[in-house]
mmCIF entry with sequence, helices, sheets and N, C-alpha, C, O atoms, coordinates in Angstrom:
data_MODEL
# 
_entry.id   MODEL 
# 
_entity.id                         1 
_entity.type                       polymer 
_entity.pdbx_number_of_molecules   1 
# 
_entity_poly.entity_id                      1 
_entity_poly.type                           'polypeptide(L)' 
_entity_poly.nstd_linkage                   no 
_entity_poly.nstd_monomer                   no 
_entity_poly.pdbx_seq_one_letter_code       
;(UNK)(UNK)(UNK)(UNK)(UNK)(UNK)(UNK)(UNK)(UNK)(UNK)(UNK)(UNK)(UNK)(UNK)(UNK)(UNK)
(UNK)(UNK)(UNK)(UNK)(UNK)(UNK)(UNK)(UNK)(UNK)(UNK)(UNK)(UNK)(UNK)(UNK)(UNK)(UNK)
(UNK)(UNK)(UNK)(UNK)(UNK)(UNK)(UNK)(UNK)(UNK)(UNK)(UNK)(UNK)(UNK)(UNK)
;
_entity_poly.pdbx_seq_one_letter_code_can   XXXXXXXXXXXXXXXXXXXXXXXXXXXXXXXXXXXXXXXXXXXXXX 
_entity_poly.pdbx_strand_id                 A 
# 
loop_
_entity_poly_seq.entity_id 
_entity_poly_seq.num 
_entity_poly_seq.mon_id 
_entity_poly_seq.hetero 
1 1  UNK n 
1 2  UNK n 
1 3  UNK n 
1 4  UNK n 
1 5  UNK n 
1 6  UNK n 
1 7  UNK n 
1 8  UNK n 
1 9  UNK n 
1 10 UNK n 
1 11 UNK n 
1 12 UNK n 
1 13 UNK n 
1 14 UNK n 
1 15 UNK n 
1 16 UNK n 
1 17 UNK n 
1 18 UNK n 
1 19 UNK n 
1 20 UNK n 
1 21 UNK n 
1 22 UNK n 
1 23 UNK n 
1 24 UNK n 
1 25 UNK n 
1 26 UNK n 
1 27 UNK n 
1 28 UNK n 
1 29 UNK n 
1 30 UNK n 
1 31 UNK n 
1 32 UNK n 
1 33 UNK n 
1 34 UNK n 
1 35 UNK n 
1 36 UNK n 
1 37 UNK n 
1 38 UNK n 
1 39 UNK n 
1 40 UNK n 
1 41 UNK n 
1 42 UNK n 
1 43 UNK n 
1 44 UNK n 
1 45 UNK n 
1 46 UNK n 
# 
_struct_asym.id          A 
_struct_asym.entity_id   1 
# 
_struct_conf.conf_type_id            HELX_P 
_struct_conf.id                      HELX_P1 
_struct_conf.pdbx_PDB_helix_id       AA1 
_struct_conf.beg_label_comp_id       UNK 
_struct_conf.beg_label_asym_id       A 
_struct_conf.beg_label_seq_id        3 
_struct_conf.pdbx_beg_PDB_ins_code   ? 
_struct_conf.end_label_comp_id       UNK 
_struct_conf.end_label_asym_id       A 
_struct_conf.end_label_seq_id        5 
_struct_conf.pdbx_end_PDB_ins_code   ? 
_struct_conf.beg_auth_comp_id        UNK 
_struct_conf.beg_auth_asym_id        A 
_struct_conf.beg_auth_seq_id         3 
_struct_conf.end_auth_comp_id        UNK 
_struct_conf.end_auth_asym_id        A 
_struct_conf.end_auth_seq_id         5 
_struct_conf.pdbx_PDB_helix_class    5 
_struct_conf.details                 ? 
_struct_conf.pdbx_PDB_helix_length   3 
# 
_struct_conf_type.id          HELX_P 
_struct_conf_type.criteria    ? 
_struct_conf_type.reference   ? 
# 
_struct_sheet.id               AA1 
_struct_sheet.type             ? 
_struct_sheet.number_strands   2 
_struct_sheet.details          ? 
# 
_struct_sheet_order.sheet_id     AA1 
_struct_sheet_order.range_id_1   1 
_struct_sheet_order.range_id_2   2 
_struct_sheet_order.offset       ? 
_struct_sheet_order.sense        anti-parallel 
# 
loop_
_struct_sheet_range.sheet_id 
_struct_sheet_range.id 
_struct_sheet_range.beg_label_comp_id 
_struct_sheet_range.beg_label_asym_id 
_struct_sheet_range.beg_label_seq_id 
_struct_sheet_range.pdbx_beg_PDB_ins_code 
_struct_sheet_range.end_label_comp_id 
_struct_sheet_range.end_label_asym_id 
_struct_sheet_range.end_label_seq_id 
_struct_sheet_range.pdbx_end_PDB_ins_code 
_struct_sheet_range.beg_auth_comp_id 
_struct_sheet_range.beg_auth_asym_id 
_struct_sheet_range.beg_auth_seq_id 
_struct_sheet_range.end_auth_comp_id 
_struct_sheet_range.end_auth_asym_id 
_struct_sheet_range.end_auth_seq_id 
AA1 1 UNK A 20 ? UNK A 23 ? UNK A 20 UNK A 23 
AA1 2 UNK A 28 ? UNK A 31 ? UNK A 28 UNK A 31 
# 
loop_
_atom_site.group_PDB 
_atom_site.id 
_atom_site.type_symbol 
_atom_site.label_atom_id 
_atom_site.label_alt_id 
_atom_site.label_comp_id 
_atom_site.label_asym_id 
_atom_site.label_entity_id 
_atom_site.label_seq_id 
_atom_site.pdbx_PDB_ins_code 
_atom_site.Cartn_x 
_atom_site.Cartn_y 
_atom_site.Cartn_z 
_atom_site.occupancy 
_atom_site.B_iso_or_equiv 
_atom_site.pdbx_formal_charge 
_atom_site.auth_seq_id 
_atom_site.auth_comp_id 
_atom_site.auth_asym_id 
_atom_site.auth_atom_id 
_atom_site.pdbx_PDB_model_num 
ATOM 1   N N  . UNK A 1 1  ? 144.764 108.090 143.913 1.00 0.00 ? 1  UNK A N  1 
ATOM 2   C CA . UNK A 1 1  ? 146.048 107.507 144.178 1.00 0.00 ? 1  UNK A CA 1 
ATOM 3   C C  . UNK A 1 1  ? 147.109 108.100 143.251 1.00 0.00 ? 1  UNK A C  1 
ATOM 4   O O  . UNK A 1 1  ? 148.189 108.287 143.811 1.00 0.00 ? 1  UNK A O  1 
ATOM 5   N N  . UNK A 1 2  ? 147.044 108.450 141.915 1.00 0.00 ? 2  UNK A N  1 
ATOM 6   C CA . UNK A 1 2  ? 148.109 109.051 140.844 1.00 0.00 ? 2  UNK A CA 1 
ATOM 7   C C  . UNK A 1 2  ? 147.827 109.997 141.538 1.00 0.00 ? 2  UNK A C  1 
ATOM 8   O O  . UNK A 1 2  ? 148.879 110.179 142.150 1.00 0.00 ? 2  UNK A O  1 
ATOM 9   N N  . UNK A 1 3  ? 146.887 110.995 141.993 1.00 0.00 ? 3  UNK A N  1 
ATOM 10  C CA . UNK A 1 3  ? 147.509 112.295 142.400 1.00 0.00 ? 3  UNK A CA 1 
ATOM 11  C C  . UNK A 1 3  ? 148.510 112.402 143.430 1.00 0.00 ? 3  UNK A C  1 
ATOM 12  O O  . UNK A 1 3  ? 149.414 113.235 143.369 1.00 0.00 ? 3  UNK A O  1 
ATOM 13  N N  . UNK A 1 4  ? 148.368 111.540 144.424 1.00 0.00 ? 4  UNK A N  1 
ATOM 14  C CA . UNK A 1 4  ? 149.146 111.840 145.622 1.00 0.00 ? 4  UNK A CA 1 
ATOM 15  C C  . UNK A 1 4  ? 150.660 111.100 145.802 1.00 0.00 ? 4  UNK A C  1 
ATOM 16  O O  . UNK A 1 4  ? 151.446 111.052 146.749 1.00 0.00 ? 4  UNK A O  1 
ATOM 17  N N  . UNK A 1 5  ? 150.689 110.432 144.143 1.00 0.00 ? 5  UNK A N  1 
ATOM 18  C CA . UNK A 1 5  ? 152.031 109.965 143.919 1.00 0.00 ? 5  UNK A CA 1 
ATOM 19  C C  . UNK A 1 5  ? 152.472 111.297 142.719 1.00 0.00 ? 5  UNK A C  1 
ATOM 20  O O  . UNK A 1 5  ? 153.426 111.037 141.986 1.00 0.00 ? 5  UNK A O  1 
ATOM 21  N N  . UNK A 1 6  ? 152.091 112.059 142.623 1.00 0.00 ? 6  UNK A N  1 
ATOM 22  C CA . UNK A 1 6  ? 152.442 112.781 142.008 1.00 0.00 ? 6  UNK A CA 1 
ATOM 23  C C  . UNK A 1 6  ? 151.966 112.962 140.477 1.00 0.00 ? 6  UNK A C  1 
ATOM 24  O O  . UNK A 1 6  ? 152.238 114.038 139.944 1.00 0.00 ? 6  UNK A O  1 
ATOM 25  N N  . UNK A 1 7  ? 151.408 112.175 139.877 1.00 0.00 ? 7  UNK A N  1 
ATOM 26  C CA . UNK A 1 7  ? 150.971 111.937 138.596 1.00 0.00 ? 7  UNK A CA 1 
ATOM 27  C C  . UNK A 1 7  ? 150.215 112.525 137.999 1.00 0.00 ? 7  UNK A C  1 
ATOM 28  O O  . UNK A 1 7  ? 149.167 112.409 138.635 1.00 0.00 ? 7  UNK A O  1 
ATOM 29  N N  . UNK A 1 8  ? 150.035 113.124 137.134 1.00 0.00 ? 8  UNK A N  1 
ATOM 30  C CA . UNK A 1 8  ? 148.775 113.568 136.379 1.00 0.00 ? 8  UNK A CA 1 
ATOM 31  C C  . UNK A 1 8  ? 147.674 113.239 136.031 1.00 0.00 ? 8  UNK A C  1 
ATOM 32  O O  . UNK A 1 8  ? 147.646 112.632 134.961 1.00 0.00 ? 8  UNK A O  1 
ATOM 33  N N  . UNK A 1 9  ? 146.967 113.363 136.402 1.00 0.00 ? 9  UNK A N  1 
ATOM 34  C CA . UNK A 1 9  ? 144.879 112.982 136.022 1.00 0.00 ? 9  UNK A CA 1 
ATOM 35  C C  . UNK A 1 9  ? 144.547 113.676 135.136 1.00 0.00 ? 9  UNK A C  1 
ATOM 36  O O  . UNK A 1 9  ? 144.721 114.891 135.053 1.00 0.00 ? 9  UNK A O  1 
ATOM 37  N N  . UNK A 1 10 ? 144.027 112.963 134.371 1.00 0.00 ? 10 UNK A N  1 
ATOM 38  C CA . UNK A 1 10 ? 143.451 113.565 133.006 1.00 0.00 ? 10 UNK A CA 1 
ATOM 39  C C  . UNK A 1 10 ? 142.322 113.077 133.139 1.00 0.00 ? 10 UNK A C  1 
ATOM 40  O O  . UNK A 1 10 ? 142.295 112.141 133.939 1.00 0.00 ? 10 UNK A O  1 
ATOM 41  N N  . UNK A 1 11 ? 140.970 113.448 132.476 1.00 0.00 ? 11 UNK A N  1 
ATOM 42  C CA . UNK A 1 11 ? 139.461 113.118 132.519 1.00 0.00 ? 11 UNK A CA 1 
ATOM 43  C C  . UNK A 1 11 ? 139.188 112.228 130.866 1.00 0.00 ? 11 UNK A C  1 
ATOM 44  O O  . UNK A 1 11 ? 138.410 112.559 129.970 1.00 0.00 ? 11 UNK A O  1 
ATOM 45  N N  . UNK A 1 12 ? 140.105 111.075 130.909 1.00 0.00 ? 12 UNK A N  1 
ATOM 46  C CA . UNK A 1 12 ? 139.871 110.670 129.604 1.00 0.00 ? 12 UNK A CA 1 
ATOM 47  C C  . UNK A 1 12 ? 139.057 109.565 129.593 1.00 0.00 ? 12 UNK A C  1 
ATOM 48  O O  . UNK A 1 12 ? 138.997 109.145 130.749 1.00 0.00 ? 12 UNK A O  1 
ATOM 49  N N  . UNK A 1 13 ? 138.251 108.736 128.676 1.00 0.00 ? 13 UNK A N  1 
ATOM 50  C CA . UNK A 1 13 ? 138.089 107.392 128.486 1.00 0.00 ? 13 UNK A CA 1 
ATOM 51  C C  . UNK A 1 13 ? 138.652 106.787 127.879 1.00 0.00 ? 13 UNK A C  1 
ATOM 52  O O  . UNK A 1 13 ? 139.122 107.368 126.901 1.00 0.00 ? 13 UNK A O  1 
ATOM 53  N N  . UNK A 1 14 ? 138.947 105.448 128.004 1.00 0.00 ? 14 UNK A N  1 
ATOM 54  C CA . UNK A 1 14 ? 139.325 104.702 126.932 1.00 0.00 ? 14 UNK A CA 1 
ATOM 55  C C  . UNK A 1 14 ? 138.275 103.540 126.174 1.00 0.00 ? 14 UNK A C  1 
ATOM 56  O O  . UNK A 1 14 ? 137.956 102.645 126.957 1.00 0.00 ? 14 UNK A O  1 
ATOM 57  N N  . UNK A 1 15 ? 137.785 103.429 125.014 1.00 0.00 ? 15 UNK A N  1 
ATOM 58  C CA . UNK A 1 15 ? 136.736 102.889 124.491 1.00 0.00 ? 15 UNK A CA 1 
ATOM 59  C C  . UNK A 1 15 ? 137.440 102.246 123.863 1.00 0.00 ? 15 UNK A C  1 
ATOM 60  O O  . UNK A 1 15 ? 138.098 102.794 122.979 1.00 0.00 ? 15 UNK A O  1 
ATOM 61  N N  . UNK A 1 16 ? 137.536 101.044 124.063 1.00 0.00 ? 16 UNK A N  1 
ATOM 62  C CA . UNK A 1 16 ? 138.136 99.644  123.360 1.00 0.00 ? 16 UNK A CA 1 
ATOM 63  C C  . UNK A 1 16 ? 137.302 98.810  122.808 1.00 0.00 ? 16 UNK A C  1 
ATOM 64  O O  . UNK A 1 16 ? 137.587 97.620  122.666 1.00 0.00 ? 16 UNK A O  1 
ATOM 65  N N  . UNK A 1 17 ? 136.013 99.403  122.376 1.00 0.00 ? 17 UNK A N  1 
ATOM 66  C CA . UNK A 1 17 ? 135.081 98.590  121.579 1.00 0.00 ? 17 UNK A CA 1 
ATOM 67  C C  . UNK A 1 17 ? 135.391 99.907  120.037 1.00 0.00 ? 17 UNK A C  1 
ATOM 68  O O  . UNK A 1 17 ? 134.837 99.837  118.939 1.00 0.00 ? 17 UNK A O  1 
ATOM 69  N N  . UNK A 1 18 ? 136.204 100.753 120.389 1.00 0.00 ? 18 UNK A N  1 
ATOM 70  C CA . UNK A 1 18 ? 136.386 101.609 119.285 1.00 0.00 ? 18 UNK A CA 1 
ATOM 71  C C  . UNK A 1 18 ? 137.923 100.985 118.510 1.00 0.00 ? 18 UNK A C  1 
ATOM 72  O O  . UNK A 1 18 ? 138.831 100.317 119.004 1.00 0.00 ? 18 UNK A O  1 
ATOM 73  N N  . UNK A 1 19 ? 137.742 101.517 117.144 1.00 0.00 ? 19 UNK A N  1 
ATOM 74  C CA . UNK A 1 19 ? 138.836 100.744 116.427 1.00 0.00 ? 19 UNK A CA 1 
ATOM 75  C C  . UNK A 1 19 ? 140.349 101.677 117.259 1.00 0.00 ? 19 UNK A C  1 
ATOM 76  O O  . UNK A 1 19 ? 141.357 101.074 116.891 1.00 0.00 ? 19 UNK A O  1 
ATOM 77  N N  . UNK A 1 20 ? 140.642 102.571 117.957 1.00 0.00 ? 20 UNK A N  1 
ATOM 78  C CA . UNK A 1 20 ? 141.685 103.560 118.504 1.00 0.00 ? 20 UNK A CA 1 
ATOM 79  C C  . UNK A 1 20 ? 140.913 104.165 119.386 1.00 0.00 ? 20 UNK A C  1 
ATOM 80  O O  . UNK A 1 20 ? 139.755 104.585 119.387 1.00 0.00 ? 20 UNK A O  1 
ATOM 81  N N  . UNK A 1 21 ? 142.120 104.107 120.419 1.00 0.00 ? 21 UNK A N  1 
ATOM 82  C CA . UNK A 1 21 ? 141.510 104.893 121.868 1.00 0.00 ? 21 UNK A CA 1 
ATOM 83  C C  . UNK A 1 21 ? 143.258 105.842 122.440 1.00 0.00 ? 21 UNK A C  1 
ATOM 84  O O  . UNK A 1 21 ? 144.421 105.606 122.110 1.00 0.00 ? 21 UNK A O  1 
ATOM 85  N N  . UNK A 1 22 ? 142.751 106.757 123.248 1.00 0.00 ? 22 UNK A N  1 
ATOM 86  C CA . UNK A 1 22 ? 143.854 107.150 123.556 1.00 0.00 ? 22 UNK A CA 1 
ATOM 87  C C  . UNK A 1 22 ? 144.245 106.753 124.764 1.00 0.00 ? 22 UNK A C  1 
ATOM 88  O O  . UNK A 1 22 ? 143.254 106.289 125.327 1.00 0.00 ? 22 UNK A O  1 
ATOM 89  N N  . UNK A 1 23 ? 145.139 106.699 125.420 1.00 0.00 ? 23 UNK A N  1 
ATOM 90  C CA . UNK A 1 23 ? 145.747 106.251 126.949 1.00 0.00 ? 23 UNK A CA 1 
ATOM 91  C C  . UNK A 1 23 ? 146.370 107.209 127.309 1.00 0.00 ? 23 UNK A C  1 
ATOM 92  O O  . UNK A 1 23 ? 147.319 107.898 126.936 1.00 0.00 ? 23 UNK A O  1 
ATOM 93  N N  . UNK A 1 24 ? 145.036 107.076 128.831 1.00 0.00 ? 24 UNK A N  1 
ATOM 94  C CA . UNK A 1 24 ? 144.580 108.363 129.768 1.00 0.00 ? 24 UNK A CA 1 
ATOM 95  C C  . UNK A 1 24 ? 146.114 108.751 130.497 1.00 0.00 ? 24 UNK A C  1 
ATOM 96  O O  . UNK A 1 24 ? 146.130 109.837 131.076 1.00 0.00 ? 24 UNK A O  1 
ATOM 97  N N  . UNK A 1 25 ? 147.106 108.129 130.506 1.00 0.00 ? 25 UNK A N  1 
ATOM 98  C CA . UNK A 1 25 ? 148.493 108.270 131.010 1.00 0.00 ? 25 UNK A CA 1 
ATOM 99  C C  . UNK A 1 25 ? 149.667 109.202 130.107 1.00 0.00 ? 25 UNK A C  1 
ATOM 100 O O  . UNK A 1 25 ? 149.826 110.417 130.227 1.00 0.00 ? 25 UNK A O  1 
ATOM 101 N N  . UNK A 1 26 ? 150.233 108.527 129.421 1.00 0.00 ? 26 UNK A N  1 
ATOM 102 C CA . UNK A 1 26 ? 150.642 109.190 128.510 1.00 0.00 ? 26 UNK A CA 1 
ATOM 103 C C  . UNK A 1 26 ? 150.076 109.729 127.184 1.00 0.00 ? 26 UNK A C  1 
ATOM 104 O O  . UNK A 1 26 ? 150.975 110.130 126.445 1.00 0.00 ? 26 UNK A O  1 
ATOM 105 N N  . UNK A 1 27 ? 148.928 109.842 126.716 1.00 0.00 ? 27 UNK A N  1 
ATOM 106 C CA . UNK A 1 27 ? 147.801 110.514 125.372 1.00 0.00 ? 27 UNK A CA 1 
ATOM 107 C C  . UNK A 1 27 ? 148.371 109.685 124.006 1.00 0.00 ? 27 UNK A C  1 
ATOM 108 O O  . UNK A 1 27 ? 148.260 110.279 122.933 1.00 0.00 ? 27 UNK A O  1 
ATOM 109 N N  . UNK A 1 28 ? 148.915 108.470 124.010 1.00 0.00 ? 28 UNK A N  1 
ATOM 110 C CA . UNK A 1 28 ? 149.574 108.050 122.879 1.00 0.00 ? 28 UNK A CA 1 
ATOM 111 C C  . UNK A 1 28 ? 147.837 107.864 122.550 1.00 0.00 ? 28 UNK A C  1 
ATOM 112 O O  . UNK A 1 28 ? 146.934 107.931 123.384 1.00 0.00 ? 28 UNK A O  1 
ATOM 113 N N  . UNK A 1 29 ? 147.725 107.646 121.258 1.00 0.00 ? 29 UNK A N  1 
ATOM 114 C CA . UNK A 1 29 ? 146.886 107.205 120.467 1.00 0.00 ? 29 UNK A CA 1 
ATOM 115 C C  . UNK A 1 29 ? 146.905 106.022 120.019 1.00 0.00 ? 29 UNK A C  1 
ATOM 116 O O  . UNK A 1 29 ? 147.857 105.973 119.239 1.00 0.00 ? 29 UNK A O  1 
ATOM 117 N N  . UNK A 1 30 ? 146.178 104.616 120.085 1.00 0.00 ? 30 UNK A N  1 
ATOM 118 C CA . UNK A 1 30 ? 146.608 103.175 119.602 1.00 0.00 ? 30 UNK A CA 1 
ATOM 119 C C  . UNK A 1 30 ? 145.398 102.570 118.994 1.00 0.00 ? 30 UNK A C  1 
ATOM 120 O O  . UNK A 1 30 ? 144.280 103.083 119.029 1.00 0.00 ? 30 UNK A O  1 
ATOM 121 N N  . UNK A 1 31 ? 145.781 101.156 118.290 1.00 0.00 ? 31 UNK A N  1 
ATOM 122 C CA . UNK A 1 31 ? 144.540 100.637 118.077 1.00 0.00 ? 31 UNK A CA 1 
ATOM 123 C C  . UNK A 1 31 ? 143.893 100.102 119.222 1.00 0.00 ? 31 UNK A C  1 
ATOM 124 O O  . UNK A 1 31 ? 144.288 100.538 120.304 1.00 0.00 ? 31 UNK A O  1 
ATOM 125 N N  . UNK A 1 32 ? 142.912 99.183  119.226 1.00 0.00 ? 32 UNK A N  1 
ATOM 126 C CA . UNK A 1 32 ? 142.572 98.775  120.384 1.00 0.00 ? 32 UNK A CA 1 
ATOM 127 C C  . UNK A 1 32 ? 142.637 97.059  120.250 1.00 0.00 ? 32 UNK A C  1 
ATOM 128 O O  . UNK A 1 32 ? 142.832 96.363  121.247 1.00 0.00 ? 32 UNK A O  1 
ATOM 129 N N  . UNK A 1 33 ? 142.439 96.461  118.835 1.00 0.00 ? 33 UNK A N  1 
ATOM 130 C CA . UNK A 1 33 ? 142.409 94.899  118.771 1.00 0.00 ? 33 UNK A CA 1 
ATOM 131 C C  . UNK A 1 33 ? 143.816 94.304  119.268 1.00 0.00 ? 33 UNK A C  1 
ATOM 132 O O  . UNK A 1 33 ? 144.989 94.456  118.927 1.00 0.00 ? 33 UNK A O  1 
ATOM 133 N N  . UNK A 1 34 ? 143.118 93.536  120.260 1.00 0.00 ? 34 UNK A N  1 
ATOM 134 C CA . UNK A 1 34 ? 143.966 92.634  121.169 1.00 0.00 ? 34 UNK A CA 1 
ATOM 135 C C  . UNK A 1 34 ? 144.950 93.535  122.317 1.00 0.00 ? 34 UNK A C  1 
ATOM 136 O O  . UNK A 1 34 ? 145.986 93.219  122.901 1.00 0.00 ? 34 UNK A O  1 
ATOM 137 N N  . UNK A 1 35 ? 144.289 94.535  122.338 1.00 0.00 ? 35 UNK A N  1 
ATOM 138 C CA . UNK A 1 35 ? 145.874 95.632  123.058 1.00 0.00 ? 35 UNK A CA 1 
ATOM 139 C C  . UNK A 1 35 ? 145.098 95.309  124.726 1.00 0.00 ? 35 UNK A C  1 
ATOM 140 O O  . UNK A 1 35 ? 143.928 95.595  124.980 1.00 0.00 ? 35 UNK A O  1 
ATOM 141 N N  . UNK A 1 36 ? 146.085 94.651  125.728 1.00 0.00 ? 36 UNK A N  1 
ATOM 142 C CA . UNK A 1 36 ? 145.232 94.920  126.955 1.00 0.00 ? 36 UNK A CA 1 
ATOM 143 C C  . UNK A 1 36 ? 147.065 95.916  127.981 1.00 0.00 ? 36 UNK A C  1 
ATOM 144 O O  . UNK A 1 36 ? 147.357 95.862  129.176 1.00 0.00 ? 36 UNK A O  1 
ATOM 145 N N  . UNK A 1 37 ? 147.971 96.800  126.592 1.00 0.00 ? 37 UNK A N  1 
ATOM 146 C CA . UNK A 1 37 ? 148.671 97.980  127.569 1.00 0.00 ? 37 UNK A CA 1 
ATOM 147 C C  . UNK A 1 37 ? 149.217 98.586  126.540 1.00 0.00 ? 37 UNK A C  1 
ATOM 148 O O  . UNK A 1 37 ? 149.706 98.144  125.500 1.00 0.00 ? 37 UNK A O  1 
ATOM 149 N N  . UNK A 1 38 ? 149.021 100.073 127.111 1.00 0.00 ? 38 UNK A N  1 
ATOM 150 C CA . UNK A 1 38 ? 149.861 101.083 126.006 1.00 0.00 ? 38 UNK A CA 1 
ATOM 151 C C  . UNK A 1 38 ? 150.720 100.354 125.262 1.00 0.00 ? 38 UNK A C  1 
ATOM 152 O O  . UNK A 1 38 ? 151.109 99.297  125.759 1.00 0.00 ? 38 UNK A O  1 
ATOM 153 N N  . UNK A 1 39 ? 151.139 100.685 124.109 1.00 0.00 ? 39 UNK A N  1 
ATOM 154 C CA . UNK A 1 39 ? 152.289 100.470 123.456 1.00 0.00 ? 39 UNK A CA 1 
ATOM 155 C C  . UNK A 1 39 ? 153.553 101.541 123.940 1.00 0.00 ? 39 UNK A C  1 
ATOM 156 O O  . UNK A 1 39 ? 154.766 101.333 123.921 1.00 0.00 ? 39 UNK A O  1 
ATOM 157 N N  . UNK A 1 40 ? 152.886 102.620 124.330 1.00 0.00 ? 40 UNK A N  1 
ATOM 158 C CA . UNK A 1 40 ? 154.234 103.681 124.611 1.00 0.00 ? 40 UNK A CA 1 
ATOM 159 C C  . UNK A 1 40 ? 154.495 103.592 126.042 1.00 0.00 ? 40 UNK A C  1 
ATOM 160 O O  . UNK A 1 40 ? 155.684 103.779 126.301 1.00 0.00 ? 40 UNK A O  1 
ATOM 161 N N  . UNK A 1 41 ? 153.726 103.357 127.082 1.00 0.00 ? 41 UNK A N  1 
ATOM 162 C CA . UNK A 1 41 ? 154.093 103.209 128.594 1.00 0.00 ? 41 UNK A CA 1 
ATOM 163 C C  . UNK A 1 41 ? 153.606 102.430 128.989 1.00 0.00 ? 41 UNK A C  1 
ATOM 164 O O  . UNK A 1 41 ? 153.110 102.854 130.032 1.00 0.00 ? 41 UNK A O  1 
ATOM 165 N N  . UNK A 1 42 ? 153.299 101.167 128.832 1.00 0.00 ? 42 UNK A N  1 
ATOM 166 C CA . UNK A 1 42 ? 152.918 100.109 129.269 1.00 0.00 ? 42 UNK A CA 1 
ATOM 167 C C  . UNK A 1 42 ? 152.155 100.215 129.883 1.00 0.00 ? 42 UNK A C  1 
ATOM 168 O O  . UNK A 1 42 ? 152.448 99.387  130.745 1.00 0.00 ? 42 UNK A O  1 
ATOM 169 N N  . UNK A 1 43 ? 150.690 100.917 130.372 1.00 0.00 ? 43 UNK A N  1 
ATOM 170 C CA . UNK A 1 43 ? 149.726 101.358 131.734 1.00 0.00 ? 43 UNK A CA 1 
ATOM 171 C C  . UNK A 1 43 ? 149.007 99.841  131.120 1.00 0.00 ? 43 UNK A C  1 
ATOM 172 O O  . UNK A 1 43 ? 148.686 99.613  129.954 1.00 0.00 ? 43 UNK A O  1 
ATOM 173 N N  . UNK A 1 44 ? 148.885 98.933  132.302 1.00 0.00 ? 44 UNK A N  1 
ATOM 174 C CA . UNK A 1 44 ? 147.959 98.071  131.964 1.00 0.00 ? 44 UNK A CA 1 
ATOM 175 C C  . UNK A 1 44 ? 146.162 97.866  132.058 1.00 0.00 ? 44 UNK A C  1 
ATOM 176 O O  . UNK A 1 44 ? 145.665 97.801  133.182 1.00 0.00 ? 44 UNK A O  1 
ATOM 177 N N  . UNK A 1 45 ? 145.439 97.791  131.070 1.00 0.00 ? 45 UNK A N  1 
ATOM 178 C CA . UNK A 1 45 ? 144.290 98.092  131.116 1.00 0.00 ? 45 UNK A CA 1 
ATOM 179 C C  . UNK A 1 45 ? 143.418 96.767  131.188 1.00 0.00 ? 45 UNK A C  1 
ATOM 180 O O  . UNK A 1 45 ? 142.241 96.870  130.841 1.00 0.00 ? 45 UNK A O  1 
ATOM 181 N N  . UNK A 1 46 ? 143.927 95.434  131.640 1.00 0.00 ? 46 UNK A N  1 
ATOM 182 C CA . UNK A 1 46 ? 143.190 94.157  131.886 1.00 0.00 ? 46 UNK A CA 1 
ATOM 183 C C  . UNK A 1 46 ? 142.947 94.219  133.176 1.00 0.00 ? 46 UNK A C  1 
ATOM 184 O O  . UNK A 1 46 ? 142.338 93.306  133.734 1.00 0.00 ? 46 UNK A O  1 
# 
């Protein structure tokens, strides 16, 4: 679906049992306690 809206796919995970994960959308780097959306683009991950 992001591809055919135009978006970029990246092959990332996000591991939120890790103390920082990156977000597969924009690559910001964050912690992970209590975070359920980027801090830099809001992609929601709940």
């Amino acid at each position: 679906m992001a591809r055919r809206q135009g978006h970029p796919v990246r092959d990332i995970v996000c591991d939120f049992d890790a103390s920082e994960t990156t977000c597969p959308a924009c690559l910001t780097t964050f912690a992970t306690q209590g975070v359920t959306r980027c801090p830099e683009c809001g992609l929601n991950f709940a």
